[in-house]
VOVEXMI-371185 format. One record per residue (C-alpha): residue number from 1; x, y, z; residue in three letters. Coordinates in nm, 2 decimals. Example, Ala and Ser with C-alpha at 12.3 -4.5 7.8 and 13.67 -1.06 7.14 Angstrom:
2
1;1.23;-0.45;0.78;ALA;
2;1.37;-0.11;0.71;SER;
This chain:
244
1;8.03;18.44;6.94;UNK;
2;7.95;18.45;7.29;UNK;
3;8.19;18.45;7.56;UNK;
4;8.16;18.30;7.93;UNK;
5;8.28;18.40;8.22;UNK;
6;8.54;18.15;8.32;UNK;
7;8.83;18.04;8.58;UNK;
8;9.17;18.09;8.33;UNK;
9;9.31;17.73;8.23;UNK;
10;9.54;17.57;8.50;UNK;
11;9.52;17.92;8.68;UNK;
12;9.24;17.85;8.93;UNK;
13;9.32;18.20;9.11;UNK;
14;9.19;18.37;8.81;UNK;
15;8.88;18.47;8.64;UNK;
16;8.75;18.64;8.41;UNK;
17;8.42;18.83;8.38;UNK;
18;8.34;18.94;8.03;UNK;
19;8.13;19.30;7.97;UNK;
20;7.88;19.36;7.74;UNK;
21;8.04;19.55;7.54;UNK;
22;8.18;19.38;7.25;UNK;
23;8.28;19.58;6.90;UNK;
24;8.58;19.60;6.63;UNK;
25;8.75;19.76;6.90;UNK;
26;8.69;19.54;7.19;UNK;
27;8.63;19.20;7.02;UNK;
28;8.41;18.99;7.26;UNK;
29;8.42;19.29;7.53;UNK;
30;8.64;19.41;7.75;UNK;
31;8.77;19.08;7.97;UNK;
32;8.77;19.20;8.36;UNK;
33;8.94;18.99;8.60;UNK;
34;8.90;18.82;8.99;UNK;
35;9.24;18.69;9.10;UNK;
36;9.32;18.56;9.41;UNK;
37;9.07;18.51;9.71;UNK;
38;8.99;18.66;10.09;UNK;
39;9.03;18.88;9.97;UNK;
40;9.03;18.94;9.54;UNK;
41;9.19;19.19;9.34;UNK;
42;8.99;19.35;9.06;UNK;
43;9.25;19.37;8.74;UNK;
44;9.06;19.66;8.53;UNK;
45;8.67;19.69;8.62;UNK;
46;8.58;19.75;8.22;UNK;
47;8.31;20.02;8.09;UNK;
48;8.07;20.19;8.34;UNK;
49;7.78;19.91;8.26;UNK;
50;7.55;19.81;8.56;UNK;
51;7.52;19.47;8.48;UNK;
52;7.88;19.41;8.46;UNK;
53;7.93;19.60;8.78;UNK;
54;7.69;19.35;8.97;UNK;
55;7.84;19.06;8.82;UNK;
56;8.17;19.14;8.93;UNK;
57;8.04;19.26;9.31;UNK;
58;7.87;18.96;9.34;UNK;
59;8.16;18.69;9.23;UNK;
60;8.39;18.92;9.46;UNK;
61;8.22;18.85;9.74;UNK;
62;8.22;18.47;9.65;UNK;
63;8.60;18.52;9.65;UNK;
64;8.58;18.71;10.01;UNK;
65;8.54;19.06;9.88;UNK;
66;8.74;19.34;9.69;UNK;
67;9.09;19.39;9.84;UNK;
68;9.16;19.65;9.59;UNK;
69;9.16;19.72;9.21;UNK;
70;9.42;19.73;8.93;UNK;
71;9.42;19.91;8.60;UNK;
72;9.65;19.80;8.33;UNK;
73;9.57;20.13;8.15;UNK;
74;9.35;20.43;8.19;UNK;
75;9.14;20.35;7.87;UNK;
76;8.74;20.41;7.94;UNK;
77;8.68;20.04;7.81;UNK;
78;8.90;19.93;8.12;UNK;
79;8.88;20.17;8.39;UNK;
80;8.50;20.36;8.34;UNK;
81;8.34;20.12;8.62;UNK;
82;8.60;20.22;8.90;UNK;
83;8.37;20.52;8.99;UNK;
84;8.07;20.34;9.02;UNK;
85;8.23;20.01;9.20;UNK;
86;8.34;20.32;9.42;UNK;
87;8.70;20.17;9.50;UNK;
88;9.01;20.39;9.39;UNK;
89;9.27;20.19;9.16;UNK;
90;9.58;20.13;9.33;UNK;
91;9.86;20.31;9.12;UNK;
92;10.17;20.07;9.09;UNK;
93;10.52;20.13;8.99;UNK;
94;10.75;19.92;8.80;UNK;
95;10.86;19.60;8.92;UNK;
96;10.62;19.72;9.29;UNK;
97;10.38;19.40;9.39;UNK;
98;10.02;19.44;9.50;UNK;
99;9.78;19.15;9.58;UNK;
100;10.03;18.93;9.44;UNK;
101;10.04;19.08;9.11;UNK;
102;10.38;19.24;9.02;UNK;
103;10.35;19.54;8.80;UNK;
104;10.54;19.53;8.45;UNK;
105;10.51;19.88;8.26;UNK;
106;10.48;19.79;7.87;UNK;
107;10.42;20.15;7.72;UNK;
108;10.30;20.14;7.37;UNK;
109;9.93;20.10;7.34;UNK;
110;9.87;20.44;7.58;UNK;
111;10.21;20.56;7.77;UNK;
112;10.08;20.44;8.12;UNK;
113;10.01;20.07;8.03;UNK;
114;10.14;19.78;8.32;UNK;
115;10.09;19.44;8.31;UNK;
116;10.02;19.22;8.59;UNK;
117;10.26;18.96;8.65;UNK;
118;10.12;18.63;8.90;UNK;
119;10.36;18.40;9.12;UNK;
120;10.25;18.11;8.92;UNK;
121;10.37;18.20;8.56;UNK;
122;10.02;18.40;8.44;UNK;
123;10.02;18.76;8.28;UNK;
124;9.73;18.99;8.25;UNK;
125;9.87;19.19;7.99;UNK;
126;9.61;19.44;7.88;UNK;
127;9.57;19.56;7.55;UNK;
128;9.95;19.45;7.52;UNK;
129;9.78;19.14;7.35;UNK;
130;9.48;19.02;7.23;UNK;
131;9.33;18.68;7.23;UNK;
132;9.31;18.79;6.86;UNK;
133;9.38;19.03;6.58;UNK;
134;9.64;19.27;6.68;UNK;
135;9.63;19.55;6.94;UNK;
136;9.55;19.93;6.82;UNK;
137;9.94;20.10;6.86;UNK;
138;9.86;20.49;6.81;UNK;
139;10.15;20.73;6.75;UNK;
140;10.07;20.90;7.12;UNK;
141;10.08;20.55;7.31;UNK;
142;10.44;20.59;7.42;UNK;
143;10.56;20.52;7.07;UNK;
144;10.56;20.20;6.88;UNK;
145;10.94;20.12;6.91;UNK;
146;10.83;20.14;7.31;UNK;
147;10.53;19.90;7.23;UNK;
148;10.83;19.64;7.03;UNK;
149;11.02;19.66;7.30;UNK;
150;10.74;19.62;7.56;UNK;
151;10.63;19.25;7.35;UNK;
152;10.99;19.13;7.37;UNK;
153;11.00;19.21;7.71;UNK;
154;10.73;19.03;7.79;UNK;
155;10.81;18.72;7.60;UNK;
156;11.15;18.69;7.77;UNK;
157;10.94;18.63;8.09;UNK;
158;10.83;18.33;8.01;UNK;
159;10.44;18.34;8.11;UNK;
160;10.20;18.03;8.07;UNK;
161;9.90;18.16;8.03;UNK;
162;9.84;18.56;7.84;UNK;
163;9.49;18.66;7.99;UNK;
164;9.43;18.92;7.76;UNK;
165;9.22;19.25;7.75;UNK;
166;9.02;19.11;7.48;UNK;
167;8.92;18.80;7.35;UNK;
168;9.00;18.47;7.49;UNK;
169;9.32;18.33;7.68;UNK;
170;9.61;18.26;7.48;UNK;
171;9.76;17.96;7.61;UNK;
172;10.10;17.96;7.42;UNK;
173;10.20;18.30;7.47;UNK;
174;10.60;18.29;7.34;UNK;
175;10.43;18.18;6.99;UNK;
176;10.14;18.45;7.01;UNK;
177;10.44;18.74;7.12;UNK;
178;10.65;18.63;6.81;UNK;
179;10.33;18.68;6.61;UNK;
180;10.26;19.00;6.72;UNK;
181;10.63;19.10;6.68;UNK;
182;10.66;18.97;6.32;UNK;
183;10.35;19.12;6.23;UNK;
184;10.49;19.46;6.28;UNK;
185;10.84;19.42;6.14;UNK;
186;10.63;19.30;5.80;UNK;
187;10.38;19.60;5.81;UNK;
188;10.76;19.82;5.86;UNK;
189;10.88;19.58;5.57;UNK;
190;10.62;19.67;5.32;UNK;
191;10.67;20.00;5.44;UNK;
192;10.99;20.12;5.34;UNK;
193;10.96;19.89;5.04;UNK;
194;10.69;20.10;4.93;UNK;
195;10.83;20.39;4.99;UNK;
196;11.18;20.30;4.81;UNK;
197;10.97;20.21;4.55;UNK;
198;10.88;20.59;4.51;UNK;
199;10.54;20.58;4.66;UNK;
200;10.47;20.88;4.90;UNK;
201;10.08;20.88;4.93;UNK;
202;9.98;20.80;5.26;UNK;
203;9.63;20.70;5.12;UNK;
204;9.82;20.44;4.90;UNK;
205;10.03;20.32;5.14;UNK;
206;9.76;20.24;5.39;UNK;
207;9.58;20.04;5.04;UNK;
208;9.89;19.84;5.01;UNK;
209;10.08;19.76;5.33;UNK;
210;9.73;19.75;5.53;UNK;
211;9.54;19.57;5.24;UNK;
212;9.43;19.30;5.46;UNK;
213;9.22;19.53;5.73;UNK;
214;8.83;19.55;5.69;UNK;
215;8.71;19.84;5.59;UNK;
216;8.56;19.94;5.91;UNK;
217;8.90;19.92;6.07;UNK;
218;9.10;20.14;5.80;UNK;
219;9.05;20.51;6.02;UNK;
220;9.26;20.30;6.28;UNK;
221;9.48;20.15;6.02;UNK;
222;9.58;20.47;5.98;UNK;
223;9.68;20.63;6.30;UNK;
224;9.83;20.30;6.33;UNK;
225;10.03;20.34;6.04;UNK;
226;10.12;20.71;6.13;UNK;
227;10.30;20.48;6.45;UNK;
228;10.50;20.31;6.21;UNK;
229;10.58;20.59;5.99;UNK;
230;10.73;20.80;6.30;UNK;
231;10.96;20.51;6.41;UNK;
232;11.08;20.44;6.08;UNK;
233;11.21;20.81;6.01;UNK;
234;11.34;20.81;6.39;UNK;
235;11.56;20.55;6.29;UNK;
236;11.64;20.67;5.95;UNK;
237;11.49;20.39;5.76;UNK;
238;11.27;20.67;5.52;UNK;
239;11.24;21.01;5.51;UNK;
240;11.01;21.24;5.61;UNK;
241;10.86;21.39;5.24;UNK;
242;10.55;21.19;5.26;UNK;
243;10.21;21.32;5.11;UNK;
244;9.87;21.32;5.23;UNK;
């Protein structure tokens, strides 16, 4: 499916340049974005490639140049371009606003993940969300109770438009947040049912409660899982006598 670079619906302040880099991972590639004008804000540059690197140098200088440059996280699919557009990333704190972004920090996905917040309702969330699938939650991301909390968090604030790491824009974001957050209380669900059940093969567990994943995506099924697994015996819902 190919992907255009495109101003965000009803957001004319921001657009989004796609790389070349698309893959189970990534989806359609990583989405970088423009926002604002005279100058723009680069929100996370994407992989080191040179033709996305001139694309977004030459629509920045349509927009009266780089004023700076955001990261929502420190992944190399977001950030590996920042050395060769030569321009440090600006390192926000929580609730700090830069460019007229305000920061957010949604741990969960890696522990130093933000998203960007715009005066006109708009959030440029990262791998927070995806224009589709679900995002990749590993057990050293800031934990996945962190990453729960994180999606409620942001669906409280209310945002119009989701632009998302990957994928396109997801233009009702309170339904897509529920969705996300339902999706992991039924993977939990089908955990501990499992598990009260008698079942204490990882292996099998993955088969069932993960049942619907292709098989290319099963190796990050299961770190994924792990995620899961470590919240649940935090909270006491299972113990920890699990087997490989």
């Amino acid at each position: 499916m190919e992907v255009l670079d495109e101003e965000a619906p009803g957001h004319p302040e921001i657009y989004r340049v796609v790389a070349g880099n698309p893959g189970p991972m990534t989806l359609t590639g990583t989405n970088t974005y423009l926002v604002g004008s005279d100058p723009c804000w680069v929100v996370d540059p994407g992989p080191d490639n040179r033709e996305h690197l001139d694309r977004i140098i030459g629509l920045s200088e349509q927009r009266g140049g780089i004023g700076g440059v955001l990261l929502t996280h420190s992944h190399s699919d977001h950030s590996g371009a920042v050395e060769s557009l030569g321009i440090e990333p600006t390192d926000p704190v929580e609730g700090e606003a830069v460019g007229g972004l305000t920061a957010c920090a949604t741990p969960g996905h890696s522990t130093d993940h933000f998203v960007f917040l715009t005066d006109t309702g708009a959030c440029l969330a990262g791998d927070l969300v995806l224009g589709f699938g679900s995002s990749f939650v590993p057990p050293d991301g800031g934990s996945l109770a962190a990453y729960m909390a994180s999606l409620r968090r942001v669906r409280d604030l209310g945002s119009s438009l989701i632009c998302p790491g990957h994928g396109p824009w997801v233009t009702n974001p309170d339904a897509k947040l529920t969705e996300y957050i339902e999706h992991r209380e039924a993977r939990e669900r089908g955990l501990v049912e499992a598990i009260s059940e008698g079942e204490r093969s990882r292996m099998a567990l993955l088969d069932r409660v993960w049942s619907d994943v292709p098989e290319q995506l099963r190796p990050a099924a299961a770190i994924v899982m792990e995620a899961h697994l470590q919240k649940l015996e935090a909270e006491g819902a299972i113990a920890a006598d699990l087997e490989e």
